[in-house]
Residue frames relative to the residue before (quaternion, step in Angstrom):
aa qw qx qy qz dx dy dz
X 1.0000 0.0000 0.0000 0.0000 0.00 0.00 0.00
X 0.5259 -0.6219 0.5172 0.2630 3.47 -0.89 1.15
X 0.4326 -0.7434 0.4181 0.2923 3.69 -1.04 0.65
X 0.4847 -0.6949 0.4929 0.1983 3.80 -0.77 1.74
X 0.3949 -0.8075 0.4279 0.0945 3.57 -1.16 0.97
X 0.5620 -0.7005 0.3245 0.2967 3.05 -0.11 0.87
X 0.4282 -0.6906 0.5000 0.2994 3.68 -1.04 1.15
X 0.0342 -0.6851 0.7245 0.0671 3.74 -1.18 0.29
X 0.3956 -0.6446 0.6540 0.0160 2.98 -1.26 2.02
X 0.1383 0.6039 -0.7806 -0.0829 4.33 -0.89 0.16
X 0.3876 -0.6433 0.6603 -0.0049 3.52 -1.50 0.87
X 0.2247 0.7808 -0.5758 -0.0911 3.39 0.02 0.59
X 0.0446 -0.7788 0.6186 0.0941 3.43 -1.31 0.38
X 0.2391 -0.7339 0.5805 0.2592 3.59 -0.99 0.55
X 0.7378 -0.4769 0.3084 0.3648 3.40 -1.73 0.32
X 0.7258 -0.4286 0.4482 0.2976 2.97 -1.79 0.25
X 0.4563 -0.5493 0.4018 0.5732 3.56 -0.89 0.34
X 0.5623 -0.5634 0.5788 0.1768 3.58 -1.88 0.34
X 0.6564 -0.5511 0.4400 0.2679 3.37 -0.96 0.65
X 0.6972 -0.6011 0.2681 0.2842 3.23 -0.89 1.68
X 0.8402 0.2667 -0.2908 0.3720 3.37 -0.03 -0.71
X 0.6707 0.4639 -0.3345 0.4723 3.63 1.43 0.40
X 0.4637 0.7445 -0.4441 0.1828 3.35 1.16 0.36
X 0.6191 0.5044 -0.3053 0.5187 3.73 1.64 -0.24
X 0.6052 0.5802 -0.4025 0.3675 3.43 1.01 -1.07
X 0.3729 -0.6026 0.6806 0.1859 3.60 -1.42 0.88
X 0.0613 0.8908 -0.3894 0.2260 3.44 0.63 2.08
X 0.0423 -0.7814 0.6202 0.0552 3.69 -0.44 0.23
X 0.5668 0.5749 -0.5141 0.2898 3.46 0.53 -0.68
X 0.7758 -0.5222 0.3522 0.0385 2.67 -2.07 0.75
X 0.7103 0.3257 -0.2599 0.5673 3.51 1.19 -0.62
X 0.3659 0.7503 -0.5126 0.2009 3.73 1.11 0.52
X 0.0001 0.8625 -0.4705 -0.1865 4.17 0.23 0.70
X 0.6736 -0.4308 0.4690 0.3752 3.42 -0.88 -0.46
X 0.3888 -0.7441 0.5182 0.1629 3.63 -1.05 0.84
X 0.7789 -0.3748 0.2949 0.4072 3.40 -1.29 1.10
X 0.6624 0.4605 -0.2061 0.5537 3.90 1.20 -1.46
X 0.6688 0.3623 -0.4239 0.4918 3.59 0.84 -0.46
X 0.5104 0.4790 -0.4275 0.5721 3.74 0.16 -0.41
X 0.7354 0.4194 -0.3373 0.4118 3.40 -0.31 -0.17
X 0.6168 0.3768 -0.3205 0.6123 3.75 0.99 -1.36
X 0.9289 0.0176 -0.3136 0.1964 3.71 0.08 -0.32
X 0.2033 0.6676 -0.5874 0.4098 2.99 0.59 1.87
X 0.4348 0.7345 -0.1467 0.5000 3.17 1.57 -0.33
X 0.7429 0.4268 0.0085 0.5156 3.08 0.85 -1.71
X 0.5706 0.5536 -0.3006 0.5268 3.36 1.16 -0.92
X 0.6641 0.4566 -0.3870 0.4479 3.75 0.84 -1.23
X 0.5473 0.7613 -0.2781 0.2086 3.06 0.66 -1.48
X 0.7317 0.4181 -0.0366 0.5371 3.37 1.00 -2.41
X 0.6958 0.6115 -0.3766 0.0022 3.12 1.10 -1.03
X 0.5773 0.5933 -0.3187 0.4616 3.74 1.22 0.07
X 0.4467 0.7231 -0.3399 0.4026 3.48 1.15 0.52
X 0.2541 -0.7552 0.4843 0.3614 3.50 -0.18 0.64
X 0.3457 -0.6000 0.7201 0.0436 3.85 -0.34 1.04
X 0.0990 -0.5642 0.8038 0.1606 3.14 -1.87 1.01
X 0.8530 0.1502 0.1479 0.4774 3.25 0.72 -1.60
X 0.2084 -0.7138 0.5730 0.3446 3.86 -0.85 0.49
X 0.1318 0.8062 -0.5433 -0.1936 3.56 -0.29 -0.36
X 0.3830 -0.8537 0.3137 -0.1613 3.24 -1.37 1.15
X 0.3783 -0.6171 0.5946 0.3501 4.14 0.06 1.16
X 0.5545 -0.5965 0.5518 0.1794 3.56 -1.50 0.79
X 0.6220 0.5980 -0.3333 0.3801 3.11 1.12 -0.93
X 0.7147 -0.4890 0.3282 0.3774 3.87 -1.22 0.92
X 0.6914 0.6133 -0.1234 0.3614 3.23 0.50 -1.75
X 0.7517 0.3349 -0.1822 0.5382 3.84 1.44 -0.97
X 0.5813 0.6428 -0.2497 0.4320 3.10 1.77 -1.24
X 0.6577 0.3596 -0.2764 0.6014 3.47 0.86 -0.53
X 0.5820 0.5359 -0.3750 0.4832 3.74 0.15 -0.36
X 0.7348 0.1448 -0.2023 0.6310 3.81 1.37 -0.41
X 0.6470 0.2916 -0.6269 0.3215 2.86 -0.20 1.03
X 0.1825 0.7827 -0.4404 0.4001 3.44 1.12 0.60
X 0.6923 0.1436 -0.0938 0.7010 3.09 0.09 -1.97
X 0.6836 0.4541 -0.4530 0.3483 3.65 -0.70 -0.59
X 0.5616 0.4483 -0.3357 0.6090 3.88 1.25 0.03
X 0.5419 0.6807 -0.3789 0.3153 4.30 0.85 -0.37
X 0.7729 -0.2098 0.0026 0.5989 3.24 1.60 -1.07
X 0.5191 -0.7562 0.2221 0.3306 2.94 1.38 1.25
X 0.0695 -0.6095 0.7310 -0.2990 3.38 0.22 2.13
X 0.7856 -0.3369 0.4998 0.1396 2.58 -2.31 1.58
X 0.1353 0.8301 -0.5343 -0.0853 3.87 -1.14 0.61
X 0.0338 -0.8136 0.5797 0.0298 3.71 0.32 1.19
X 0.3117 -0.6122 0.7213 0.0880 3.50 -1.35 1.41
X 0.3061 -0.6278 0.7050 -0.1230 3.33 -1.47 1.96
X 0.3845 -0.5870 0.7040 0.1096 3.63 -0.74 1.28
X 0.8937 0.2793 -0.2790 0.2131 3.15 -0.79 -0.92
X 0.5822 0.6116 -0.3638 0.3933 3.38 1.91 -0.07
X 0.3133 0.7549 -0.5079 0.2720 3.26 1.22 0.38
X 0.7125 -0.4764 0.4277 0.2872 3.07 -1.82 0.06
X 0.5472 -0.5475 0.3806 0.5059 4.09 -1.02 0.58
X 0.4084 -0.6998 0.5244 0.2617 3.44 -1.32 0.75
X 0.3661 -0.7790 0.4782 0.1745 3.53 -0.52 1.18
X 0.4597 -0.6464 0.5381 0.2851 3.75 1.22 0.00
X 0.8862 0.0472 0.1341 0.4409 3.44 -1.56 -1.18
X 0.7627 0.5002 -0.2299 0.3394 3.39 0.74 -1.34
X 0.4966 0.7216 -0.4386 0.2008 3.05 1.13 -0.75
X 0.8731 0.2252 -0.2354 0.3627 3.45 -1.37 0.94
X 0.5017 0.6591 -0.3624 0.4273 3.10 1.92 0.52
X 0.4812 -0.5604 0.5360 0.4087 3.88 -0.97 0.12
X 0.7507 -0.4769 0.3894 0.2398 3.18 -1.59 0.03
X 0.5962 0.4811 -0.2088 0.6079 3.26 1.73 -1.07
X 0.4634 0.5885 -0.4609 0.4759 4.00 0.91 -0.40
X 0.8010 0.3616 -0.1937 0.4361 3.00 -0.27 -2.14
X 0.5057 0.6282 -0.4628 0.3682 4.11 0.98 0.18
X 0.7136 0.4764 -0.1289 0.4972 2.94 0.57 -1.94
X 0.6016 0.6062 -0.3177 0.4119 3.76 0.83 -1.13
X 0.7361 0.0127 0.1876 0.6503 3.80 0.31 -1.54
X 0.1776 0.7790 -0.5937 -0.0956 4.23 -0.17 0.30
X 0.5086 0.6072 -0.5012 0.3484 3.44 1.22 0.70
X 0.7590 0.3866 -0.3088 0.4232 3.01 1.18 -0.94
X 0.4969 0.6130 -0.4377 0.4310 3.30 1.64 -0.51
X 0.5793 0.5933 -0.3642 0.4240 3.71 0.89 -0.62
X 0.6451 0.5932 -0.1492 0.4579 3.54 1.17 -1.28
X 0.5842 0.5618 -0.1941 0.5527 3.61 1.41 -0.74
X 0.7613 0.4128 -0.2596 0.4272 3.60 0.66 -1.23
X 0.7443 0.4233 -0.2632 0.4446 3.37 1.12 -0.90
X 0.7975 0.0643 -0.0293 0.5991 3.63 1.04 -0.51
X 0.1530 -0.8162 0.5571 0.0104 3.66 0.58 1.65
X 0.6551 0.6030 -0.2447 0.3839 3.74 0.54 -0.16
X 0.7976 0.1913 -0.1725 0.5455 3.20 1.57 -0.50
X 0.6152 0.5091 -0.3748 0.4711 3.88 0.84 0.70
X 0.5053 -0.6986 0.4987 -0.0890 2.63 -1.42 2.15
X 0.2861 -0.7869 0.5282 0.1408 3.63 0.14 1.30
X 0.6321 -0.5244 0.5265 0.2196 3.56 -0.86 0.95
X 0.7901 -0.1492 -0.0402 0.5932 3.82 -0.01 1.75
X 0.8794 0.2457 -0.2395 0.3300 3.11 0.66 0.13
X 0.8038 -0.3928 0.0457 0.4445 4.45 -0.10 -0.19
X 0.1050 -0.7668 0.5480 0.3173 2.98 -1.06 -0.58
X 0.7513 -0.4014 0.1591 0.4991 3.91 -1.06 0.00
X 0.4448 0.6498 -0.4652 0.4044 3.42 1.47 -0.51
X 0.8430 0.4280 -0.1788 0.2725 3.29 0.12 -1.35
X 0.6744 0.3277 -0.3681 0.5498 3.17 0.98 -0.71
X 0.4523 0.6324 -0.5310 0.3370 4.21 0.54 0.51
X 0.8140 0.2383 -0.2708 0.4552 2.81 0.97 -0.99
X 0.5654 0.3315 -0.5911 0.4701 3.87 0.04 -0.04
X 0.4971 0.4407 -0.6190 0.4189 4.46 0.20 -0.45
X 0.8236 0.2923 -0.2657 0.4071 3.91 -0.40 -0.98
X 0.5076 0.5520 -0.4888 0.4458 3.65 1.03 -0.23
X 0.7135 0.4467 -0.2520 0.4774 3.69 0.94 -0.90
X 0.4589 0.7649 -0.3034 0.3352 3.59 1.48 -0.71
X 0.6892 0.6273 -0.0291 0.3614 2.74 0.83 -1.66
X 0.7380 0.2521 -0.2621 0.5684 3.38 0.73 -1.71
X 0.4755 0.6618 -0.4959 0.2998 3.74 0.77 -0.63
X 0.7246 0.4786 -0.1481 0.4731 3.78 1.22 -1.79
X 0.6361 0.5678 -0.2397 0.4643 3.70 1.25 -0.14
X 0.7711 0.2868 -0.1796 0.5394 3.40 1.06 -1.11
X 0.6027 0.6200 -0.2349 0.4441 3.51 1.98 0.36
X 0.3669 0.7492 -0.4227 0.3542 3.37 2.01 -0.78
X 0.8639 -0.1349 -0.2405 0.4214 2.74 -1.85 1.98
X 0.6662 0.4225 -0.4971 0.3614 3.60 0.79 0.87
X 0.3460 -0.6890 0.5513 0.3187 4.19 -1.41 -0.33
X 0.2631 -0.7794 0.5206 -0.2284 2.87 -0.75 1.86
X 0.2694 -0.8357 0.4549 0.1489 3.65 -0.71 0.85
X 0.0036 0.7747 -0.6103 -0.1655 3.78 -0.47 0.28
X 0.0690 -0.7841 0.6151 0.0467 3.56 -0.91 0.92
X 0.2905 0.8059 -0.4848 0.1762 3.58 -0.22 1.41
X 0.7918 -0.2667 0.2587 0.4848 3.79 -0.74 -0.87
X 0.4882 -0.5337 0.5468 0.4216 3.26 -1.65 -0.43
X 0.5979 0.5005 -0.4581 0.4268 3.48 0.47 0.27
X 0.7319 0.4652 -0.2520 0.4294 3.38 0.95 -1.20
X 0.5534 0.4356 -0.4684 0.5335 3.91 1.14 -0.51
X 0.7090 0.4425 -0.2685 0.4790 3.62 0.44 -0.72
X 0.6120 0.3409 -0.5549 0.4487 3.68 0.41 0.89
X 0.5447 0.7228 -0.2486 0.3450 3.15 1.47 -0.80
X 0.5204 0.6140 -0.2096 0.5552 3.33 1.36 -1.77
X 0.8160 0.3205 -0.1448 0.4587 3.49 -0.32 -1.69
X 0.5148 0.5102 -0.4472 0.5242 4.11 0.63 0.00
X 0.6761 0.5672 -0.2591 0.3926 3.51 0.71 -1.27
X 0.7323 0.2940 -0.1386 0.5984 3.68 0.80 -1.65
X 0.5196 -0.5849 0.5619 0.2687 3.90 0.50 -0.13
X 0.1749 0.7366 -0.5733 0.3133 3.58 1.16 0.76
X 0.4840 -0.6368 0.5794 0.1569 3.06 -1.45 0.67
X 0.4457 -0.6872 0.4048 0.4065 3.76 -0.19 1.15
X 0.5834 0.5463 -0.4570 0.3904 4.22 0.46 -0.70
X 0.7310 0.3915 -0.3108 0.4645 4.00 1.11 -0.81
X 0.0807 0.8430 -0.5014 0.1772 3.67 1.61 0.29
X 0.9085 0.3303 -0.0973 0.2369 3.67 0.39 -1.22
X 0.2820 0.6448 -0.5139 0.4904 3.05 2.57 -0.16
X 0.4634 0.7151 -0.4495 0.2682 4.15 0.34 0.00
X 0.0932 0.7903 -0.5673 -0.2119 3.69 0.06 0.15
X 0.0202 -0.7447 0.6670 0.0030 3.77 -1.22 0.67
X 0.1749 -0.7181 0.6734 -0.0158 3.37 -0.42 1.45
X 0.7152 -0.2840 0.5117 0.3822 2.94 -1.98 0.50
X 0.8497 -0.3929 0.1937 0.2936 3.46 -1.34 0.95
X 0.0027 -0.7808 0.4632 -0.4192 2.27 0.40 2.83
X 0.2053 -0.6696 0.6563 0.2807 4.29 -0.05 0.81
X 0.1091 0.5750 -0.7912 -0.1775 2.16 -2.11 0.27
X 0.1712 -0.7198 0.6536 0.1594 3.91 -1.35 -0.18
X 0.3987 -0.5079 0.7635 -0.0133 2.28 -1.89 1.88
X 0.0160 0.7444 -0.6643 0.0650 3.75 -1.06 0.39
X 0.1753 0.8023 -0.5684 0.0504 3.88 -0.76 0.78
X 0.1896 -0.7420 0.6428 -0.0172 2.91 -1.19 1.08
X 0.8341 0.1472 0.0145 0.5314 3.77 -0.42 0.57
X 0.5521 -0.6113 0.2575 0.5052 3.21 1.64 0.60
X 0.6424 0.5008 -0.3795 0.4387 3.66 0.85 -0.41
X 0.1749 -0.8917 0.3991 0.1225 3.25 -1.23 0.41
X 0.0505 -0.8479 0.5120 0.1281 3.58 -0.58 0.06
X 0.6733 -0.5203 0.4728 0.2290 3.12 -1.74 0.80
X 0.3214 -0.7771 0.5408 0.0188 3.72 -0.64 1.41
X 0.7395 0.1438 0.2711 0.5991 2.91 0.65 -2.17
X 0.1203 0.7384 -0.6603 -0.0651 3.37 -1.06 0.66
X 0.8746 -0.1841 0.1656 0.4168 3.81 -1.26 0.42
X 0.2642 0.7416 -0.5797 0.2101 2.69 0.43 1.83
X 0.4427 -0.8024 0.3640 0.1663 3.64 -1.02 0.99
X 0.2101 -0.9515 0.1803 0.1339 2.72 0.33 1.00
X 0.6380 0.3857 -0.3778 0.5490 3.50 1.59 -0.38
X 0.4971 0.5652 -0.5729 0.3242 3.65 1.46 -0.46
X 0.6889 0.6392 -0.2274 0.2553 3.94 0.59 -1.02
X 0.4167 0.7190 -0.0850 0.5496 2.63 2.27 -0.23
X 0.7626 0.3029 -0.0228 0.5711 3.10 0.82 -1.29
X 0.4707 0.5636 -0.4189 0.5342 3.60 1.14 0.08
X 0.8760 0.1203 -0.2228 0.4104 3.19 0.57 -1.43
X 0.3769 0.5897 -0.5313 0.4774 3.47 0.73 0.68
X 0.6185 0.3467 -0.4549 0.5388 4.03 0.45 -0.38
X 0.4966 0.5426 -0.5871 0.3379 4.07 0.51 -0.89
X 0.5817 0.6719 -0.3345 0.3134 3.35 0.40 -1.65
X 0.6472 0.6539 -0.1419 0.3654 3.06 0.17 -2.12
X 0.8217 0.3505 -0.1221 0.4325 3.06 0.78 -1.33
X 0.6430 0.4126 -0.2595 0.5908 3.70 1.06 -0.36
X 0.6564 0.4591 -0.3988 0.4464 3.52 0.67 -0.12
X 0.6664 0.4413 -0.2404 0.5509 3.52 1.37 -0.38
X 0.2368 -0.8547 0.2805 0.3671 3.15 1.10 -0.31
């Protein structure tokens, strides 16, 4: 018998919610942290993962994800390597504007964004092209130096969603049929190099609270 390849689990989880007054802004910056409600969803998440054999957390640079791993990567103290290129798309000029700004500012291109989010190039800064290819450029070694192990990524909704749609052969234009909640799993899983979708955007303290009201309710009768 020919020798069987080892499965590789990648976890992928996006941040906690962000702090209130950045939750509209098309933000990247660095000192964005996580709200009282995030801390909470991924304490959650930590419990959740926390029987998993973790090789590695690995981690968007950005404040908002960076803290969100070391959470879990604090549960049973797993390894945490911060990944540049898993950051979030770079909005360029716009950054740290709202949605209504970046209207009033440019509403062609803001027009151009709503109808085809996949193909507009933010003034100094990216577009979906670019951050695909350094996200899977990093994908890759992450799935190589990880073969036949289970590994955490903690990054964005864009970046789990290139990841997702790379995986199923999705066409980048259906990119957004994708839901990614605040500190939502999902699993990638490959076997024979090929992969498939385990887990998708599941919530994990919301599922919590669901089944904590069942309770609630049968205990009261």
């Amino acid at each position: 018998m020919g020798e069987v390849n080892p499965i590789t689990n990648l976890w992928l989880v996006r941040h906690g919610e962000p702090a209130a007054e950045k939750r509209q802004m098309c933000c990247v910056a660095q000192d964005t942290g996580l709200s009282e409600t995030g801390l909470l969803q991924m304490a959650s998440v930590a419990s959740y993962l926390k029987d998993e054999p973790l090789a590695t957390v690995y981690s968007s640079p950005l404040t908002r994800a960076l803290q969100s791993a070391r959470i879990l990567a604090s549960a049973r103290q797993w390894p945490l390597e911060v990944v540049p290129d898993l950051r979030e798309l770079d909005f360029g000029e716009f950054t740290g504007l709202t949605f209504d700004e970046i209207d009033r500012r440019d509403p062609n291109l803001y027009r151009r964004w709503m109808n085809a989010p996949t193909g507009v190039r933010f003034p100094n800064g990216e577009n979906f092209r670019d951050v695909r290819a350094r996200v899977l450029k990093s994908f890759d070694v992450i799935r190589r130096e990880r073969a036949g192990q289970t590994s955490v990524i903690v990054g964005h909704a864009g970046v789990n969603r290139i990841l997702i749609a790379h995986a199923l052969g999705m066409p980048e234009l259906n990119l957004f049929r994708l839901g990614q909640d605040h500190a939502a799993v999902s699993l990638l899983r490959f076997v024979d190099d090929i992969p498939s979708v385990q887990l998708l955007n599941h919530c994990v303290a919301r599922h919590q609270e669901m089944t904590n009201g069942a309770s609630r309710l049968v205990d009261t009768g």
